[in-house]
C-alpha positions as CSV (number, residue, x, y, z in Angstrom):
1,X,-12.6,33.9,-10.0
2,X,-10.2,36.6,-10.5
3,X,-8.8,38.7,-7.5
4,X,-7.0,42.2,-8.4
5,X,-4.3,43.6,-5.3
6,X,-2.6,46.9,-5.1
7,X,-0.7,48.5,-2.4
8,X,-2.4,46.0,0.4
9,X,-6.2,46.3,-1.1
10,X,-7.8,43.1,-2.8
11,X,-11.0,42.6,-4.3
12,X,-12.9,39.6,-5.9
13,X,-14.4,39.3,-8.6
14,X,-15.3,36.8,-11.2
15,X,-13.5,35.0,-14.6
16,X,-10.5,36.0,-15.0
17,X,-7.1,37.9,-12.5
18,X,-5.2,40.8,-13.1
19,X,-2.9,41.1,-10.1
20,X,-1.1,44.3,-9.6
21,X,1.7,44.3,-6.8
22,X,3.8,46.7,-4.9
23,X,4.0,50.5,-5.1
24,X,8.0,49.7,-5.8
25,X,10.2,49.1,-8.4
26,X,9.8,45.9,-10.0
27,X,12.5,43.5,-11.4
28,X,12.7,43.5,-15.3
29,X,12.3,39.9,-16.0
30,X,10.6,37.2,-14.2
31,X,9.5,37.4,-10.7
32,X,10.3,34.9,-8.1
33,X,8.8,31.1,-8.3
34,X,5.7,32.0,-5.5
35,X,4.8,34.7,-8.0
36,X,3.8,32.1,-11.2
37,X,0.8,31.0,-11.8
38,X,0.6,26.6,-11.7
39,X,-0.1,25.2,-15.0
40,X,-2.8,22.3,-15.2
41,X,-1.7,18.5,-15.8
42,X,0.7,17.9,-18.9
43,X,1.3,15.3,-21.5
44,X,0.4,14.4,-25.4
45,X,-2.9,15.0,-26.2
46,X,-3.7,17.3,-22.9
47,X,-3.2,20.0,-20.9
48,X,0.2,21.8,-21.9
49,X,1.4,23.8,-18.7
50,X,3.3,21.8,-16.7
51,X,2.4,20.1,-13.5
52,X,2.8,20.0,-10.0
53,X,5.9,22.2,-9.1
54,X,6.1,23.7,-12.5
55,X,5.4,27.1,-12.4
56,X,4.9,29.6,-15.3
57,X,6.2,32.8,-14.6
58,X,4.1,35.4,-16.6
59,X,6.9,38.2,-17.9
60,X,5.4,41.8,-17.9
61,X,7.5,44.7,-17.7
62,X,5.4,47.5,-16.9
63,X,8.1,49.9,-17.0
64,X,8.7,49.3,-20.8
65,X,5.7,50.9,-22.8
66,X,7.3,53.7,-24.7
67,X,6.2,54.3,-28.4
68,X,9.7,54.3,-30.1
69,X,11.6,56.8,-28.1
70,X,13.2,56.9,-25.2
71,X,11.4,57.4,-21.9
72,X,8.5,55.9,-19.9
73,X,5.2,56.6,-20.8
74,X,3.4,58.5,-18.2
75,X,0.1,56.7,-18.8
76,X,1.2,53.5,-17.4
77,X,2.3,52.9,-13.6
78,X,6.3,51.9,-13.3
79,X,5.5,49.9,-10.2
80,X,2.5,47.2,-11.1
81,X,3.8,43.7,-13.2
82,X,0.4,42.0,-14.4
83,X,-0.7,38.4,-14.5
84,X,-3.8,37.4,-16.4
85,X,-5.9,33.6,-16.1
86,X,-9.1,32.7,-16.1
87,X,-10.6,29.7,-15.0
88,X,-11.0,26.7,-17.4
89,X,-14.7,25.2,-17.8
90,X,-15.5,21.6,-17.7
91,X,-13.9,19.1,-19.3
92,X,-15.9,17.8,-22.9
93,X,-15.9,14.3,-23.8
94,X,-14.0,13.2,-26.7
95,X,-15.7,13.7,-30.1
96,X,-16.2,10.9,-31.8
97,X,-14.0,10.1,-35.1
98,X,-15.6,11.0,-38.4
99,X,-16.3,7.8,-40.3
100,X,-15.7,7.5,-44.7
101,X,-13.8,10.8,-44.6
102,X,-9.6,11.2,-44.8
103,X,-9.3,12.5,-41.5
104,X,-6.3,14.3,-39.9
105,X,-6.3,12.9,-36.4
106,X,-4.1,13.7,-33.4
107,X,-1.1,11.3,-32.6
108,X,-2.6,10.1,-29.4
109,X,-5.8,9.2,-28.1
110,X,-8.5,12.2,-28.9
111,X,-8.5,15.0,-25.9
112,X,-11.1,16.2,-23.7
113,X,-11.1,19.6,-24.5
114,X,-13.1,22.5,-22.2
115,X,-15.9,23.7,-22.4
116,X,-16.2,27.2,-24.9
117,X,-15.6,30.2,-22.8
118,X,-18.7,32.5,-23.0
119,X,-16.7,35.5,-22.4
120,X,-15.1,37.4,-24.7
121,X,-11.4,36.2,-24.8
122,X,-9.7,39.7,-26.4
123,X,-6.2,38.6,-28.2
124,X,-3.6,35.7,-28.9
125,X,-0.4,36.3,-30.3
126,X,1.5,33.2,-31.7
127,X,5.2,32.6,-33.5
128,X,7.9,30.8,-33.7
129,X,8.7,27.9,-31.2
130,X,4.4,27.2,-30.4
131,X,5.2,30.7,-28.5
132,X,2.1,32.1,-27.8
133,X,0.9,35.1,-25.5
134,X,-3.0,36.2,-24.9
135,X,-4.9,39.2,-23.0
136,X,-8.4,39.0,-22.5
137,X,-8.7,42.3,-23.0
138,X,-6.6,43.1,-25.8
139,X,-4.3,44.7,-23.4
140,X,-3.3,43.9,-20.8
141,X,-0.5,40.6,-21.6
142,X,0.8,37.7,-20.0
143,X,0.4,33.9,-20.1
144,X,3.7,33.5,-22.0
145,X,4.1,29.8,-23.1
146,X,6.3,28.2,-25.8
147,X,7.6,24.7,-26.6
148,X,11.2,25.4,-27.0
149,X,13.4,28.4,-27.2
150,X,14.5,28.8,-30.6
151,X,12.1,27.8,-32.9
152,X,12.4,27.1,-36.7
153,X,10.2,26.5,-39.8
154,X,9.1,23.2,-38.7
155,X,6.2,21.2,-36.2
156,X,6.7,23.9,-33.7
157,X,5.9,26.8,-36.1
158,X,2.4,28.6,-35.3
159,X,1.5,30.0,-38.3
160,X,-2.0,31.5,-38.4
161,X,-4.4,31.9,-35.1
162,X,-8.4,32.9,-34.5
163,X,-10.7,33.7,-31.4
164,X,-13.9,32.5,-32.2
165,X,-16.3,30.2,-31.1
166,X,-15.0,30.2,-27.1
167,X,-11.5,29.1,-27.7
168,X,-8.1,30.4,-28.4
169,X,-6.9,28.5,-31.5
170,X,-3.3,28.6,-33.2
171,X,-1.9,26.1,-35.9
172,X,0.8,25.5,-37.7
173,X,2.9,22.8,-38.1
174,X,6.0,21.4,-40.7
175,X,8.9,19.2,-40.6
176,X,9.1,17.2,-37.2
177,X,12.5,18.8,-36.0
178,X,14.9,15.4,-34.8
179,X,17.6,17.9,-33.8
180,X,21.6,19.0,-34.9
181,X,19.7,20.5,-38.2
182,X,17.7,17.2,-39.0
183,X,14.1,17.1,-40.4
184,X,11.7,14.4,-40.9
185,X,8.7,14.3,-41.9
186,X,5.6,16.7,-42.0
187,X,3.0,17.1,-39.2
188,X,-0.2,19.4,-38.8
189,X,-0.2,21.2,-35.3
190,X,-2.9,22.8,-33.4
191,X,-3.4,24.0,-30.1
192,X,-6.6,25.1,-28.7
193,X,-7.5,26.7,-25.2
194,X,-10.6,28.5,-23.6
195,X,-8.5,30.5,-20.8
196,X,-5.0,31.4,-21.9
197,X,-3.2,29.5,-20.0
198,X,-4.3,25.7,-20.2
199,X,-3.5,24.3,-23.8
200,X,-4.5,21.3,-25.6
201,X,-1.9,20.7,-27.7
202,X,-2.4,17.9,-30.7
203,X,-0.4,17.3,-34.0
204,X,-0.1,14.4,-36.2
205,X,1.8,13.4,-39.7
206,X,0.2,15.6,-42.6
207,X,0.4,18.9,-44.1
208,X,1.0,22.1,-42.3
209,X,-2.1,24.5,-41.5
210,X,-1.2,28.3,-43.0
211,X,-4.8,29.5,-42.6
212,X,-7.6,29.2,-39.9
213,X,-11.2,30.5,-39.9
214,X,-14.4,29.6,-37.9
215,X,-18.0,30.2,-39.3
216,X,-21.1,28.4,-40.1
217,X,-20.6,26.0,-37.1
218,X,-17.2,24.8,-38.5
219,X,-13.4,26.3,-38.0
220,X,-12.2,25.9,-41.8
221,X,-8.4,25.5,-42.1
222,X,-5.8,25.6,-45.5
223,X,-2.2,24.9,-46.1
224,X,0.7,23.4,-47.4
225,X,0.5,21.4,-50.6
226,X,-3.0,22.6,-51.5
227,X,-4.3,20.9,-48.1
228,X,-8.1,22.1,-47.3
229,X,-10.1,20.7,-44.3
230,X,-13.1,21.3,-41.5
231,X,-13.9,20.4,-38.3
232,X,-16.3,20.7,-35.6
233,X,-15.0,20.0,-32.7
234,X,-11.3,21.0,-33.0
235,X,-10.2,17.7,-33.1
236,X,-10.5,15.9,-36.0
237,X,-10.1,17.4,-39.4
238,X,-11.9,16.0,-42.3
239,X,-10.0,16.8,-45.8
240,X,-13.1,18.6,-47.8
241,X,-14.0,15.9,-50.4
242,X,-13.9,18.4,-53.6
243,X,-11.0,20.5,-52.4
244,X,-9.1,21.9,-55.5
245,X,-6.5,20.1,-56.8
246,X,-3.5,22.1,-56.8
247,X,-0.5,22.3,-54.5
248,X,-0.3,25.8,-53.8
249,X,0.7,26.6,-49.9
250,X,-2.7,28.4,-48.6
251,X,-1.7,31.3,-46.0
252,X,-4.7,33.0,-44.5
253,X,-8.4,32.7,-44.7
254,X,-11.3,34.9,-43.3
255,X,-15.2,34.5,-42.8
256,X,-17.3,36.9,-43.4
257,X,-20.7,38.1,-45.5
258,X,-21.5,34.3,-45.0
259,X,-18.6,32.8,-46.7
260,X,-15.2,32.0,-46.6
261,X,-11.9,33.7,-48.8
262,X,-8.4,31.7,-48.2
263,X,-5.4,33.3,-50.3
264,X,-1.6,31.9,-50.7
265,X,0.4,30.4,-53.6
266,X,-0.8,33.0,-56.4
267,X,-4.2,32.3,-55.4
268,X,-7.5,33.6,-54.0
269,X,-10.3,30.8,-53.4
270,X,-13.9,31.1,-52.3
271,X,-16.1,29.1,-50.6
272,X,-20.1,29.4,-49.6
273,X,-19.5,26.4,-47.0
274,X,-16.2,25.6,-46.0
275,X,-16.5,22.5,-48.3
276,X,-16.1,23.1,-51.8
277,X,-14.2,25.7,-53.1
278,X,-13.8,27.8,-56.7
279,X,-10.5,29.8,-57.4
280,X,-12.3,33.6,-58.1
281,X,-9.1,35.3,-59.3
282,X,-5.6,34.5,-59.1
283,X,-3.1,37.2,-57.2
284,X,-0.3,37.7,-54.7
285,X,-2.2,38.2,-51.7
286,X,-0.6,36.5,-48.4
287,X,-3.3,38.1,-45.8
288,X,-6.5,38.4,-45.6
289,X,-9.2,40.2,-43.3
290,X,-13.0,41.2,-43.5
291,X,-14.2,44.4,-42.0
292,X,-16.6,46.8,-43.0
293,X,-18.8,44.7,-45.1
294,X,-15.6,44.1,-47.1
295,X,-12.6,41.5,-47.5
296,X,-9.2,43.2,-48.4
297,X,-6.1,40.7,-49.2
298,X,-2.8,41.7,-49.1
299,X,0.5,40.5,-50.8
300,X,3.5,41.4,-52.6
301,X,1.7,43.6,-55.0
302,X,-0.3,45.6,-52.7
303,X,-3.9,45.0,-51.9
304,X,-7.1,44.0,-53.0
305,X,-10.3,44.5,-52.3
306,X,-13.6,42.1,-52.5
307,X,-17.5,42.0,-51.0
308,X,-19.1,39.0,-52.7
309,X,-15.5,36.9,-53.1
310,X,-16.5,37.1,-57.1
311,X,-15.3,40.9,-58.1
312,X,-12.0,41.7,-57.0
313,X,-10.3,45.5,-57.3
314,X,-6.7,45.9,-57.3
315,X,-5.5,48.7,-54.9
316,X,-2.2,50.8,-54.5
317,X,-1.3,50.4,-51.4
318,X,2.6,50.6,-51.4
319,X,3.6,47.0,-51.3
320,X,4.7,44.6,-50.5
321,X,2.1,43.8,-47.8
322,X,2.5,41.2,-44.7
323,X,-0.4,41.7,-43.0
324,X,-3.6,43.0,-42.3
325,X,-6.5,43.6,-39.4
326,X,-9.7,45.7,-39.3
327,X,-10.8,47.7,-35.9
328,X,-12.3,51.0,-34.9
329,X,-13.6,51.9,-38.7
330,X,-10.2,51.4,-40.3
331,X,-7.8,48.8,-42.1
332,X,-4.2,48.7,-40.3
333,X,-1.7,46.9,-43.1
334,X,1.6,46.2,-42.1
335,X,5.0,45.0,-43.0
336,X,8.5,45.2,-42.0
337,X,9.1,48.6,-43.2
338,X,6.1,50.4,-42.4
339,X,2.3,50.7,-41.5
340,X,-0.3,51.7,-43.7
341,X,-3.8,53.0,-42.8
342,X,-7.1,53.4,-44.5
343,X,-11.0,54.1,-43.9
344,X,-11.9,53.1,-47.5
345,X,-8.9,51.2,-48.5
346,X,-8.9,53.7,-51.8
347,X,-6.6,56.3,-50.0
348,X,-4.1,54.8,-47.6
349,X,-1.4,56.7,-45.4
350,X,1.9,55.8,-44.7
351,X,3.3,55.3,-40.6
352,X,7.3,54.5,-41.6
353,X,8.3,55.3,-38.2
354,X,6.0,52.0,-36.7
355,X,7.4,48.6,-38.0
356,X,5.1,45.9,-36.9
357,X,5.7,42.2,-38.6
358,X,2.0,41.2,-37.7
359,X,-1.0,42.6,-36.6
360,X,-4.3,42.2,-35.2
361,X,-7.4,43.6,-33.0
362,X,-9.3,42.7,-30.4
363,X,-11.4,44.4,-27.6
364,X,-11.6,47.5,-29.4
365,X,-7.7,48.0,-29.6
366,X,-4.8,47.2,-32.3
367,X,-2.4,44.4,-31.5
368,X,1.1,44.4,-33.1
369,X,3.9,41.9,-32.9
370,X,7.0,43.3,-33.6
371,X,10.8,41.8,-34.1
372,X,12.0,41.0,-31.1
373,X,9.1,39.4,-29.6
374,X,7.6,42.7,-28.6
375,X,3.7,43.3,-28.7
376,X,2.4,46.7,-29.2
377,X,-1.3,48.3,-28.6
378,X,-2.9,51.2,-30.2
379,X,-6.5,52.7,-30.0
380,X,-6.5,54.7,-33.6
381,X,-3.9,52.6,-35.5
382,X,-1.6,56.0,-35.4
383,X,-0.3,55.8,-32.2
384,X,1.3,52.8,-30.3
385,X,2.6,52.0,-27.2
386,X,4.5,48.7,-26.0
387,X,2.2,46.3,-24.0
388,X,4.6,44.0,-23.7
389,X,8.3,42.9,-23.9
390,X,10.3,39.6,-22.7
391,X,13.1,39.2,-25.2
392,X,12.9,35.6,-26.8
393,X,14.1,34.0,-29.8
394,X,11.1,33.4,-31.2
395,X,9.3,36.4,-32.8
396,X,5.7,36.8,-34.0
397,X,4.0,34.9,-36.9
398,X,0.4,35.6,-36.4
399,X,-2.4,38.0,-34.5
400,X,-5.4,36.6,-33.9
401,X,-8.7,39.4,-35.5
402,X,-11.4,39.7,-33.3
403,X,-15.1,38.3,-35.5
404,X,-16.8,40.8,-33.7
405,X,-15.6,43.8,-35.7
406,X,-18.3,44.4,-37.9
């Protein structure tokens, strides 16, 4: 149930809250204890979100959505600070454990993860630290959760993130961090969620994930030291039995025109199943995204462009490249410089005055982390506004792309 309240009116409805307080100023960080929304149980292998007594205060500030320049926007109220949660569904039993497959398993005991969320579940914005921020409706923030407050490249490093299949999924992973600089050895990390705000959070010893995909019934993942897997339930991930055998760090993958494309380490691989995989063409790429019956990759050396995963062309799009997403009939490519947009990724014009690190789209609208820990929306891709802005150590590694975008 979700209940929205300004200036003394309330109304119900159902799924998820957006709760709009006061016609007066509001403070620029957090808001008092009684204003945070509980977090559900706690411990390895469960719910991350703290328990009884431990609230999660949900940092908006409303006032702060200029588009670069000084001033408040007149488009969004100065007096409303925004909380978002839905309700969780019931509890799944544990899956079982795959059997004559090298699985990566969690640490601890297998989770009960929720049930899939039917909804549509808009954005997730992850980083540094296991930060990680959603909006169901790709606008509208909150649900700010992280692990610790200055994260590194190590266990608690989110790297790559997808919405798909009724859940909020991020992984990651690398060295376990022992403290004063120390690092041991390597885990996988992945944290899954069907409402935002109640995370089951699992990692165990093994290669980090750089790339996460879901289609055909499976969520597909690549990484370091030429690591492929599957899985079907989230929790157990079976190492594909004729993965390739090279070390290359994989970065990004994307499904689309029924198959899979993952890119990273001067590669570009293809894959009809999520199984067995054939290297098409080696190049730069870092990012990947399909949109408009298309997959474009990009990299250090611009982009590239690819329908059957077979026949790749080389475009000039000014790089280097960080990132990519597809929404509203047009590419959005980013990195720390500049944004670039295009309709036919032939011709593609420069933004320099927008500097986004990653970005993404969801719900119809673009999603941009920037340094700093700020997120940024925009409808066209031209112009952009700030969402939202709590000032954190940990900054932005990945934007979840919304499957839907055809």
């Amino acid at each position: 149930m979700w209940t929205t309240q300004a200036c003394g009116a309330t109304a119900a409805f159902v799924l998820w809250v957006i709760v709009a307080t006061g016609c007066s100023s509001v403070p620029d960080e957090v808001l008092g204890d009684d204003d945070g929304w509980k977090g559900a149980g706690g411990g390895s292998g469960g719910f991350e979100g703290g328990g009884a007594g431990n609230r999660m205060p949900l940092d908006v500030d409303a006032r702060s959505v200029e588009s670069g320049d000084a001033g408040p926007r007149a488009d969004v109220s100065p007096s409303i600070d925004v909380r978002v949660t839905r309700e969780a569904g019931p509890l799944l039993p544990p899956p079982p454990r795959p059997q004559g497959a090298v699985v990566y398993a969690p640490e601890s005991a297998a989770p009960q993860l929720p049930s899939p969320n039917p909804e549509p579940l808009g954005a997730l914005i992850a980083g540094y630290g296991a930060r990680r921020v959603t909006a169901p409706d790709g606008q509208v923030f909150g649900n700010d959760v992280q692990s610790i407050d200055q994260g590194f490249d190590d266990w608690d490093n989110l790297r790559a993130s997808t919405v798909d299949g009724g859940y909020y999924v991020a992984v990651g992973g690398g060295p376990k961090n022992e403290g004063g600089g120390s690092f041991g050895r390597g885990y996988w990390r992945v944290l899954v969620s069907a409402n935002g705000i109640d995370w089951v959070d699992m990692r165990g010893v093994g290669n980090w994930f750089g790339g996460v995909a879901y289609g055909k019934g499976l969520w597909v993942a690549a990484g370091g030291n030429g690591w492929w897997g599957h899985s079907k339930d989230l929790v157990y991930w079976v190492q594909n039995p004729e993965h390739p055998t090279n070390n290359s760090a994989y970065r990004d993958l994307a499904f689309g025109n029924d198959m899979f494309i993952a890119v990273g380490g001067g590669n570009r691989m293809m894959s009809r199943d999520g199984l067995k995989w054939t290297q098409r063409t080696a190049g730069s790429s870092q990012a990947i995204v399909f949109g408009g019956g298309k997959f474009v990759a990009v990299g250090s050396d611009g982009c590239a462009v690819t329908s059957d995963g077979i026949t790749w062309r080389e475009r000039a799009c000014s790089g280097p490249v960080r990132d990519v997403t597809y929404g509203n009939g047009r590419f959005v490519a980013s990195d720390r410089d500049q944004l670039l947009l295009s309709e036919d990724t032939v011709m593609w014009t420069k933004l320099p005055t927008q500097v986004m690190t990653r970005v993404g789209f969801a719900q119809g609208v673009f999603v941009g982390g920037t340094p700093g820990g700020i997120i940024k929306t925009s409808v066209d891709g031209k112009t952009w506004k700030i969402a939202y802005r709590k000032s954190l150590a940990n900054d932005w590694n990945t934007v979840a792309t919304s499957p839907s975008e055809p």
